[in-house]
VMD Tcl script that builds the backbone (N, CA, C; Angstrom):
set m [mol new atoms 264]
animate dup $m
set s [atomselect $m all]
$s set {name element resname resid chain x y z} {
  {N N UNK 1 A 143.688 -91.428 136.893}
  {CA C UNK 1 A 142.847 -91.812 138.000}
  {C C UNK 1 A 141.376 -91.808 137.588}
  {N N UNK 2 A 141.211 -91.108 136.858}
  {CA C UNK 2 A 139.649 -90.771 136.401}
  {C C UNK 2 A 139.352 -92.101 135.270}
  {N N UNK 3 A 140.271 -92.199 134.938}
  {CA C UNK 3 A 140.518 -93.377 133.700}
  {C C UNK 3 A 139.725 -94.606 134.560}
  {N N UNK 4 A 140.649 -94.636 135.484}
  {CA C UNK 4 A 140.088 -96.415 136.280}
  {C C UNK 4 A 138.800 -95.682 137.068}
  {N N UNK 5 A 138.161 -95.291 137.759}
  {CA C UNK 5 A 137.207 -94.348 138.711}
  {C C UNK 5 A 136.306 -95.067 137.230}
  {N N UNK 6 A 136.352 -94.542 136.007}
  {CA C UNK 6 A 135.431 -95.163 135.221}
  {C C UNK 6 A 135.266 -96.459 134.807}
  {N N UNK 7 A 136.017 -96.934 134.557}
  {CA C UNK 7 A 135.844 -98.584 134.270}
  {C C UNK 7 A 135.599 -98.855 135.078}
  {N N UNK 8 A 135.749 -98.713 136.509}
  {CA C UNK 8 A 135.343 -99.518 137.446}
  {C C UNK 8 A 133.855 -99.095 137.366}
  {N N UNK 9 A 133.551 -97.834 137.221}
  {CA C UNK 9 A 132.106 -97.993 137.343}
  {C C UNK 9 A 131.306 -97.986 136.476}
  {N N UNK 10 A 132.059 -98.011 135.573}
  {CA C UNK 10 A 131.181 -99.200 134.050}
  {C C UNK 10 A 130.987 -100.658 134.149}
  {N N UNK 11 A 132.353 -101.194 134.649}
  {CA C UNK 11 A 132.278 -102.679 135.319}
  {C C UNK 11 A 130.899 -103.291 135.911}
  {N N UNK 12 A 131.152 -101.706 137.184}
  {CA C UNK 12 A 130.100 -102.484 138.081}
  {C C UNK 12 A 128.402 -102.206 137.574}
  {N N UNK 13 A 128.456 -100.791 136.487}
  {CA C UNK 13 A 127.199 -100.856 136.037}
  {C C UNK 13 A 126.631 -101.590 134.886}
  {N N UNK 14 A 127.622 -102.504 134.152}
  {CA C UNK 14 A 127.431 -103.915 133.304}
  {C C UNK 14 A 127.264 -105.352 134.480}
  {N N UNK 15 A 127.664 -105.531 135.154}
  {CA C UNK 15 A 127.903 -106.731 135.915}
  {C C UNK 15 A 126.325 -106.318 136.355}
  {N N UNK 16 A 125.767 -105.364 137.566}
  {CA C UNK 16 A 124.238 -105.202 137.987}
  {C C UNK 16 A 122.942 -105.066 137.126}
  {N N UNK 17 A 123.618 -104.568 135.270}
  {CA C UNK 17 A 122.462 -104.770 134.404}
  {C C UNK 17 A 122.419 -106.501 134.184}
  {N N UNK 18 A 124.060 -106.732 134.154}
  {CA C UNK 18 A 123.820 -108.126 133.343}
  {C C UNK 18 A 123.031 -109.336 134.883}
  {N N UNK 19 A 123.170 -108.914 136.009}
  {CA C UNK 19 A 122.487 -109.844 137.020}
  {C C UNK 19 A 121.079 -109.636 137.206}
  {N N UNK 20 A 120.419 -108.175 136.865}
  {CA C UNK 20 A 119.398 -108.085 136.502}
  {C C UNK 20 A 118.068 -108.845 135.506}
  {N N UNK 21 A 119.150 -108.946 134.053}
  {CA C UNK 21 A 118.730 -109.429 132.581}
  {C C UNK 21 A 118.502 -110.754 133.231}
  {N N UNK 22 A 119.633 -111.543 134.005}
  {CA C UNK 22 A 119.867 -112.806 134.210}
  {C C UNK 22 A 118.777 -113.381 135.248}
  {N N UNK 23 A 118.318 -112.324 136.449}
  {CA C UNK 23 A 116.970 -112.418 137.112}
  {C C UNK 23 A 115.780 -113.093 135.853}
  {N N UNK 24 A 115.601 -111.916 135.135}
  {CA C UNK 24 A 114.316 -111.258 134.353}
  {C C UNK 24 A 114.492 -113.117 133.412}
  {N N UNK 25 A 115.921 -113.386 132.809}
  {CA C UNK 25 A 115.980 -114.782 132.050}
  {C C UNK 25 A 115.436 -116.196 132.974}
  {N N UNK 26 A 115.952 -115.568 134.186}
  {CA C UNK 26 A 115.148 -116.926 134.907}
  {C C UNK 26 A 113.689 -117.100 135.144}
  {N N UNK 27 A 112.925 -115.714 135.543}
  {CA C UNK 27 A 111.910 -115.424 135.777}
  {C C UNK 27 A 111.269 -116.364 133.910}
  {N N UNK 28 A 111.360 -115.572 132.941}
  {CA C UNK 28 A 110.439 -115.794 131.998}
  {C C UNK 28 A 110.925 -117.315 131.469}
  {N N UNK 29 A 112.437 -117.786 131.981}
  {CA C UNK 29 A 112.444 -119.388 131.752}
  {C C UNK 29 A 111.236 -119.930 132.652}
  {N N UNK 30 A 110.746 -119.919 134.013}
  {CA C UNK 30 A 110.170 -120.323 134.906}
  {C C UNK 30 A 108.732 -120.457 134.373}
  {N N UNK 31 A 108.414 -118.997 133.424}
  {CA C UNK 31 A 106.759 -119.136 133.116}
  {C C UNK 31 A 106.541 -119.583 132.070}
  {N N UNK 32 A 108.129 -119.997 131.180}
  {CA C UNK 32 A 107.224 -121.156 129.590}
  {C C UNK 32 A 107.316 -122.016 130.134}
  {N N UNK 33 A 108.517 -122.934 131.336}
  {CA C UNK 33 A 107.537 -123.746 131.836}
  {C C UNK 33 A 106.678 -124.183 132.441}
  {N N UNK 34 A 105.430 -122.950 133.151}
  {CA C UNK 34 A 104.690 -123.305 133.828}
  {C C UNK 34 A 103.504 -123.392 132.123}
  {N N UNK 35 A 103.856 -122.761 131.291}
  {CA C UNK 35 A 102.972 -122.435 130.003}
  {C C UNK 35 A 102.799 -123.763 129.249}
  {N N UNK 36 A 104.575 -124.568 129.450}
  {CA C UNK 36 A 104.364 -125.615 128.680}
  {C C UNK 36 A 103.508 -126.688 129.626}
  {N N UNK 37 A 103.825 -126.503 130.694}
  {CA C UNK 37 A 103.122 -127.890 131.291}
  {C C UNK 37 A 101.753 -127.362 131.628}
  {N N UNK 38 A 100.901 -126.072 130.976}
  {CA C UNK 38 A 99.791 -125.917 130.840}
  {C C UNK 38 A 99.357 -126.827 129.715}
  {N N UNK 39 A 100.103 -126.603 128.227}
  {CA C UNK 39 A 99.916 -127.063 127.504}
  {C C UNK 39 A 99.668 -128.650 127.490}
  {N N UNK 40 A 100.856 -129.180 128.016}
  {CA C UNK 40 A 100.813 -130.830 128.227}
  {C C UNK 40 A 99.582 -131.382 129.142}
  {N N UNK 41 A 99.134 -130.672 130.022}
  {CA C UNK 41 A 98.091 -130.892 130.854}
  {C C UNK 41 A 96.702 -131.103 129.568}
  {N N UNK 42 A 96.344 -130.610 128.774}
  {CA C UNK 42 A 95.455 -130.133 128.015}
  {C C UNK 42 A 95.703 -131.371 126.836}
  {N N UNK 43 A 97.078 -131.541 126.179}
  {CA C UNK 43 A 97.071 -132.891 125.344}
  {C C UNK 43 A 96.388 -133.974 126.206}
  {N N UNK 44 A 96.941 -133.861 127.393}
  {CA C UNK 44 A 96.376 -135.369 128.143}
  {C C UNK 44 A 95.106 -135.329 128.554}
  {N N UNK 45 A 94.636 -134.507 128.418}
  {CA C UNK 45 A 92.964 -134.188 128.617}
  {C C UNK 45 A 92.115 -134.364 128.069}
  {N N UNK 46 A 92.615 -134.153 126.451}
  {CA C UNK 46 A 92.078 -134.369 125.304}
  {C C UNK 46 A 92.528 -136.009 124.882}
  {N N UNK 47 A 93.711 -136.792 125.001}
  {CA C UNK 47 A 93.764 -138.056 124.811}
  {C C UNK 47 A 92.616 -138.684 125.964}
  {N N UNK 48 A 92.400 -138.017 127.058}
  {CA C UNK 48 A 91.479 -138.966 127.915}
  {C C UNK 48 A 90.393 -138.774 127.356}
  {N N UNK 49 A 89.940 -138.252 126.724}
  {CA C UNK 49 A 88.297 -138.194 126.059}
  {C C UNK 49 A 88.442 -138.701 125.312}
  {N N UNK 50 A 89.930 -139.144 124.535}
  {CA C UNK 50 A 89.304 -140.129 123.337}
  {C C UNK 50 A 88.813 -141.419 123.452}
  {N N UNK 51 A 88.709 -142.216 124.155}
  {CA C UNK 51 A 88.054 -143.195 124.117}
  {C C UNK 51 A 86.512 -143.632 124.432}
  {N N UNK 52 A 86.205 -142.129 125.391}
  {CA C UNK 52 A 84.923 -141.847 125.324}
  {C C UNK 52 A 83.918 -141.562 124.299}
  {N N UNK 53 A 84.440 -140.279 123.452}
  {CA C UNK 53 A 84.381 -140.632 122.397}
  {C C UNK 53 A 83.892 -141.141 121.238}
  {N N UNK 54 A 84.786 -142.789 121.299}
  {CA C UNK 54 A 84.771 -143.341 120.457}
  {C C UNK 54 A 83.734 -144.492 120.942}
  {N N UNK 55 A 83.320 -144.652 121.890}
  {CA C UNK 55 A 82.607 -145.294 122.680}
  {C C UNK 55 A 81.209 -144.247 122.237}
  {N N UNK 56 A 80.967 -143.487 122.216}
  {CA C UNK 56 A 79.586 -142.372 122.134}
  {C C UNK 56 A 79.396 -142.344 120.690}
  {N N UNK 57 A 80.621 -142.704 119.460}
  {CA C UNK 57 A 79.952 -142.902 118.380}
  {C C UNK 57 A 79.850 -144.495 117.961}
  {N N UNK 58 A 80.442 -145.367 118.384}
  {CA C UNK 58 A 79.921 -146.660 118.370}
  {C C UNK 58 A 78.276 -146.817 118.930}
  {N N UNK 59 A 78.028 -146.226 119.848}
  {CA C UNK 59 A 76.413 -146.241 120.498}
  {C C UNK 59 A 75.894 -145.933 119.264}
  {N N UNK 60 A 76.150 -144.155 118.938}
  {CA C UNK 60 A 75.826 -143.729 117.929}
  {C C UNK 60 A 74.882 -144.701 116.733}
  {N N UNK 61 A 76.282 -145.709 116.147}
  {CA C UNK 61 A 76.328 -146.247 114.663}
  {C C UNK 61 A 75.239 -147.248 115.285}
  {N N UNK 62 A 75.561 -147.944 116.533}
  {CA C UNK 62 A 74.093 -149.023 116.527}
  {C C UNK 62 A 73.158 -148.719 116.606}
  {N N UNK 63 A 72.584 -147.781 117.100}
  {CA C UNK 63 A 71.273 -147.060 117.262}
  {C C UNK 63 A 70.639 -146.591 115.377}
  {N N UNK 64 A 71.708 -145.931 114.523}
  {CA C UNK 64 A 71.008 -145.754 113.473}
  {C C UNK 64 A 71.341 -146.800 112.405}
  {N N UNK 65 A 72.003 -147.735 112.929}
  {CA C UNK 65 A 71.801 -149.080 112.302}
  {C C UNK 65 A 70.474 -149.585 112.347}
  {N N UNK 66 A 70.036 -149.573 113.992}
  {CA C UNK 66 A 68.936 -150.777 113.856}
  {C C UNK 66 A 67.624 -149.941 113.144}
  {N N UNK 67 A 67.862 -148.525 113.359}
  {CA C UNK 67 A 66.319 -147.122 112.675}
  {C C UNK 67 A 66.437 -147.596 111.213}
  {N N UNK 68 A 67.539 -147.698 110.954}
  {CA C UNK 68 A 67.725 -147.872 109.128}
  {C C UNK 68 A 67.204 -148.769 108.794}
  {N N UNK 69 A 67.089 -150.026 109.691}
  {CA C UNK 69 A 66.712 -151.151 109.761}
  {C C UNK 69 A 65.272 -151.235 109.505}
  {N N UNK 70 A 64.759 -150.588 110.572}
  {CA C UNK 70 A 63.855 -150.416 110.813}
  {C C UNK 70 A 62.838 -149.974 109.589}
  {N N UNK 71 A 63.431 -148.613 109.096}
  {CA C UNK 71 A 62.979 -147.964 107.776}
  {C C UNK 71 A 62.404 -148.826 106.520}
  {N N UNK 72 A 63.693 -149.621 106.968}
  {CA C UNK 72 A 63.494 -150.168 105.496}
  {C C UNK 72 A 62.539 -150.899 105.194}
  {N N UNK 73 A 62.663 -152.127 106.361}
  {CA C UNK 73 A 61.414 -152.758 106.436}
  {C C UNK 73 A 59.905 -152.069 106.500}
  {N N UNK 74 A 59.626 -151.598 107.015}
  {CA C UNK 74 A 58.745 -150.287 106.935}
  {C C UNK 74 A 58.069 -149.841 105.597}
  {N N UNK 75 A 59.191 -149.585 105.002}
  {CA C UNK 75 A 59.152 -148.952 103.962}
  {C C UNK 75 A 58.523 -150.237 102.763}
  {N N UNK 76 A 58.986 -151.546 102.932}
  {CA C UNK 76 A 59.367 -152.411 102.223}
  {C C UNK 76 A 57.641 -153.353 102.485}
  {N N UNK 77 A 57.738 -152.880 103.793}
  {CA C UNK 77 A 55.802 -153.571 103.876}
  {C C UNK 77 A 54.898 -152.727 103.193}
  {N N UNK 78 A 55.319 -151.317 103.594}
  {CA C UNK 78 A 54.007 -150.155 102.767}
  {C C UNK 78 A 53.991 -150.203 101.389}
  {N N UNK 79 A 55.348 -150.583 100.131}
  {CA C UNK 79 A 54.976 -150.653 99.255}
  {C C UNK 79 A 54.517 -152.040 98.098}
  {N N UNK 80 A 54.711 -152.962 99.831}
  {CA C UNK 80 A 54.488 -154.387 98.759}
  {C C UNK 80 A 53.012 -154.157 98.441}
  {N N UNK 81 A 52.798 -154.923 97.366}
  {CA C UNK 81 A 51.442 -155.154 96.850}
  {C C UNK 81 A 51.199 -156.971 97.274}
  {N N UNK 82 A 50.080 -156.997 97.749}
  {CA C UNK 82 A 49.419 -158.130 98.635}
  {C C UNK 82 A 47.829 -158.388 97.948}
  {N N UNK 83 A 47.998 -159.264 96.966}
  {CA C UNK 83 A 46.832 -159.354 96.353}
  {C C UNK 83 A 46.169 -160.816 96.435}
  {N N UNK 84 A 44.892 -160.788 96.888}
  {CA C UNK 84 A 44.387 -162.267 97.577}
  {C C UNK 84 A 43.123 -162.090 96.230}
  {N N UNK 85 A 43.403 -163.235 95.911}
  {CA C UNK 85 A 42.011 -163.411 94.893}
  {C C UNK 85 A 41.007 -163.612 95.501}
  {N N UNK 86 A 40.719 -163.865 96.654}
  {CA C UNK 86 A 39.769 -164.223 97.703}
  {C C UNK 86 A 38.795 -162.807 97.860}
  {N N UNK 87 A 39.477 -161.744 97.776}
  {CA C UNK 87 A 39.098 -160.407 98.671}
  {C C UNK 87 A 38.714 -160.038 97.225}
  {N N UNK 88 A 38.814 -160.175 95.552}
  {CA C UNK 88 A 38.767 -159.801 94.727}
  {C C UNK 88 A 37.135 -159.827 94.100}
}
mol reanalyze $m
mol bondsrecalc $m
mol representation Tube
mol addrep $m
C-alpha cells in the first residue's frame, strides 16, 4: 500500500514540476519572440536610412567636386606667369 501511496505521489509531483517547466517554456518562448521582433524592427530601421544616406553622400561628392574644382583653377591662375612686353 505504501508502494502505490508513493508513486502516486511521485506521479503527481513530476506531472506539477513538468506543467510548471512547461509554463516557464512558454513564458521564455513568448520573450525571444518579443526579442526577435525587437531585433527585426531595428534591421528595417536601418534599411530605411539607407537611402538617405546615400542621398547625403551623393550631395556630399558634388559639393567637393565643384571646391576641387574650384581649387584648382585657383590654384592654376596664381601660378600662371602672365608676361606683357608692354608693362616691361
Amino acid at each position: 500500500m505504501k508502494k502505490i501511496v508513493f508513486g502516486i505521489l511521485c506521479l503527481f509531483t513530476a506531472m506539477s514540476l513538468s506543467s510548471c517547466s512547461y509554463n516557464g517554456m512558454v513564458k521564455k518562448d513568448e520573450n525571444v519572440k518579443a526579442a526577435w521582433g525587437a531585433v527585426q524592427s531595428q534591421y528595417q530601421r536601418r534599411s530605411d536610412l539607407i537611402p538617405n544616406l546615400v542621398n547625403t553622400v551623393k550631395g556630399a561628392a558634388n559639393f567637393e567636386k565643384s571646391t576641387l574644382t574650384a581649387v584648382i583653377e585657383a590654384r592654376a591662375k596664381a601660378t600662371s606667369i602672365q608676361v606683357d612686353p608692354s608693362k616691361l
